[in-house]
N, C-alpha and C positions, 0 to 999 in steps of 0.2 A: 504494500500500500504506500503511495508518495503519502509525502507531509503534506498535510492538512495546510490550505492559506491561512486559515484563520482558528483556533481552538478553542473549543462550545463548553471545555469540561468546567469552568469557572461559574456557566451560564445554567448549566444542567439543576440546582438544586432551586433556583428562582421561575424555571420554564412554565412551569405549571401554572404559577399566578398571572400567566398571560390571558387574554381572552380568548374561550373557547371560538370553534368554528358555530354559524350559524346554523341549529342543527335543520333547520328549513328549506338554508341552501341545498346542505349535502342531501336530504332527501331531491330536492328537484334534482342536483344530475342525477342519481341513481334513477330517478323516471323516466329524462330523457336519456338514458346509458341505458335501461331495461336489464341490465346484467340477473344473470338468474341466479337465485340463491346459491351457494358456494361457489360461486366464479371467484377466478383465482384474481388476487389484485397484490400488485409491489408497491408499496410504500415508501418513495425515496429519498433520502432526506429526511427519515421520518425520526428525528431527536427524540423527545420521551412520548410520543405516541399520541398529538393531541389530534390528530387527521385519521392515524392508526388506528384507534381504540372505537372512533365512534363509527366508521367502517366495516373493522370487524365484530362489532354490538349491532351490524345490521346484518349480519348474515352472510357475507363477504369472507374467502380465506385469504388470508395477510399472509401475506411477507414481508417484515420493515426491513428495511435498509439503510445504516447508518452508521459513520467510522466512527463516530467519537465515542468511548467508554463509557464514562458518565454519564451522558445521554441516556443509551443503552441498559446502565445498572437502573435508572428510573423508571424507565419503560418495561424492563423486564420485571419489575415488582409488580404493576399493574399487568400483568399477565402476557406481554408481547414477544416472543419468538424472533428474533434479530438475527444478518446476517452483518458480518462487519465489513463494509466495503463502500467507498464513495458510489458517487449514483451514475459514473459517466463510465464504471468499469464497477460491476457489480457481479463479475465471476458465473453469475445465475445461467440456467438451461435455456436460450432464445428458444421464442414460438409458443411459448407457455401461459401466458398472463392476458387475461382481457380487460384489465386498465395498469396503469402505470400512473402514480398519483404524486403529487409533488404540493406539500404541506409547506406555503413561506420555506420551501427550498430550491427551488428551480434557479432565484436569481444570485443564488450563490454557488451554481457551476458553470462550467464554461459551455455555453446554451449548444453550441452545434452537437458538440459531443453526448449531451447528455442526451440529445432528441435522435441521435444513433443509435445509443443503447438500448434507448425507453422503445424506440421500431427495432429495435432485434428481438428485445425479452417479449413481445404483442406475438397473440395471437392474431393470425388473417382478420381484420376487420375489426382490433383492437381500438382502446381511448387511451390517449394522454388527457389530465388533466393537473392544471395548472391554478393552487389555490390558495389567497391572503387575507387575511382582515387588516383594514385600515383603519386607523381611527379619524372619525368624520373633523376635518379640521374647521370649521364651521363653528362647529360646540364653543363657545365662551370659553371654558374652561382648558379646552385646549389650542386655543389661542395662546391662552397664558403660558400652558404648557411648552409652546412654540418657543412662546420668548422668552422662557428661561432658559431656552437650549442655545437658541439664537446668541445670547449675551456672551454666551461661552465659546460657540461654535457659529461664527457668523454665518459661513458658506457652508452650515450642513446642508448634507441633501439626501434624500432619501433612495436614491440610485435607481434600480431596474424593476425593483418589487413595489413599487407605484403604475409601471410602467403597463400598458396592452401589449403583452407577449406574440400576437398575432404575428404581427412581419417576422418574427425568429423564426416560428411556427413553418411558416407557409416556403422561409427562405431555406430550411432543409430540404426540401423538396419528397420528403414521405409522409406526410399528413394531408388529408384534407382541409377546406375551410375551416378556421379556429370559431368556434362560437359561444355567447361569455352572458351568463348570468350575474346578478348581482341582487344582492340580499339583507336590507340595515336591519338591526337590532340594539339593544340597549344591552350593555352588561353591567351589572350591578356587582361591587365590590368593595371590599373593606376597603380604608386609607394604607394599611399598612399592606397588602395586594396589590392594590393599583402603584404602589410604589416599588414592592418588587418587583412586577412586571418589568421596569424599565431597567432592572439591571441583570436580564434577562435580553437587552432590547442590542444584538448585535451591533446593526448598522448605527444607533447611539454612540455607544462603547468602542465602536474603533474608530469613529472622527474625531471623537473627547477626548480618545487617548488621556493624558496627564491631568485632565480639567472633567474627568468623570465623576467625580464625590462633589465638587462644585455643581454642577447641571444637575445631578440627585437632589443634593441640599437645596438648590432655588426650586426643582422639581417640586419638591416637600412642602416649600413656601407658599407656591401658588396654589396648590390642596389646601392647604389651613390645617383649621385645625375640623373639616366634616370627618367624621368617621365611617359617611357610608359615599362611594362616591359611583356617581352611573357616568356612562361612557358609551355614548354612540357611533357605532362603527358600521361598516360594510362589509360580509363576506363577499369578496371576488372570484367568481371562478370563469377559464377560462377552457374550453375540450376542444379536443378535433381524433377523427375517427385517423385509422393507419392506414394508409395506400395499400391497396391489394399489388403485389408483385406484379 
């Protein structure tokens, strides 16, 4: 296995206090994916299981796929069966799988290769799907949230996991048309949750670099002192079927 660009084992005991996927969304693809009870699905990317778990609680056999350890030890307590291996070289039997699922992991590999992989492990007529929650930046609250990070981190940016994956998608040339639901809800959580989440929050933590306990601490400031904090967000998701040879 190459060295990981970036290492999640720091981020693994915090993961959990992110916000779950909308469980609404993920029913719609499953509707429009029609996948029949135990169809086989890869999970890639799948850190401690939060795409993973509610997948295979629908009936779905999993396979997670995930290099980092820590991650892995979390997941595998909640019951997830891991193979260790990044997502762009995943070792697994091609021709097997009728989705291939990428949980806020796809924008952190190198997109061609990963949409190689994910059309090798497909069965004929397989899905990619490509899936994030954003938090709705609109909200008051995370306005402020904005500009505490901002003070710190002028020119953060949120990179490619903001971004319509489509033209990737389409620029492989083994996918069909990409087609992309989208799904807000409210998550509801404690002060001291919603603040671990962010140190759980990669793309955060590696712009901060040296100025990451500052952006947490004004983080903290702009929460106050609520104890219960809601948080409206988007699940995104994006599929497209696999080209038949």
């Amino acid at each position: 296995m190459n060295t990981l660009d970036w290492d999640y084992s720091a981020l693994a005991a915090h993961y959990n206090q992110r916000a779950p996927y909308a469980p609404a969304a993920i029913d719609a693809l499953l509707r429009e994916l029609a996948l029949p009870d135990g169809a086989r699905v890869v999970d890639i990317g799948a850190g401690t299981g939060r795409l993973s778990l509610p997948l295979q609680q629908r009936g779905l056999a999993l396979t997670a796929v995930e290099p980092n350890a820590a991650m892995r030890a979390v997941g595998q307590h909640d019951g997830l069966d891991y193979v260790a291996a990044r997502g762009e070289a995943t070792g697994l039997a091609g021709g097997t799988f009728a989705l291939a699922s990428y949980g806020s992991s796809f924008n952190v590999m190198p997109a061609q290769a990963a949409l190689a992989e994910a059309a090798r492990l497909l069965c004929s007529n397989g899905y990619i799907a490509l899936m994030w929650n954003h938090r709705d930046l609109d909200d008051p609250l995370q306005q402020a949230v904005e500009q505490a990070i901002r003070r710190h981190v002028p020119d953060y940016g949120y990179g490619s996991r903001r971004e319509d994956p489509s033209a990737e998608i389409q620029r492989s040339g083994l996918f069909g048309p990409a087609r992309h639901l989208s799904h807000a809800f409210v998550h509801v959580s404690t002060q001291a949750a919603f603040l671990d989440g962010f140190r759980a929050h990669a793309t955060l933590l590696r712009q901060a670099g040296d100025k990451a306990a500052a952006v947490l601490q004004d983080i903290a400031a702009a929460v106050g002192s609520a104890q219960q904090i809601t948080v409206p967000f988007h699940t995104r998701i994006w599929w497209a079927q696999r080209c038949t040879p």
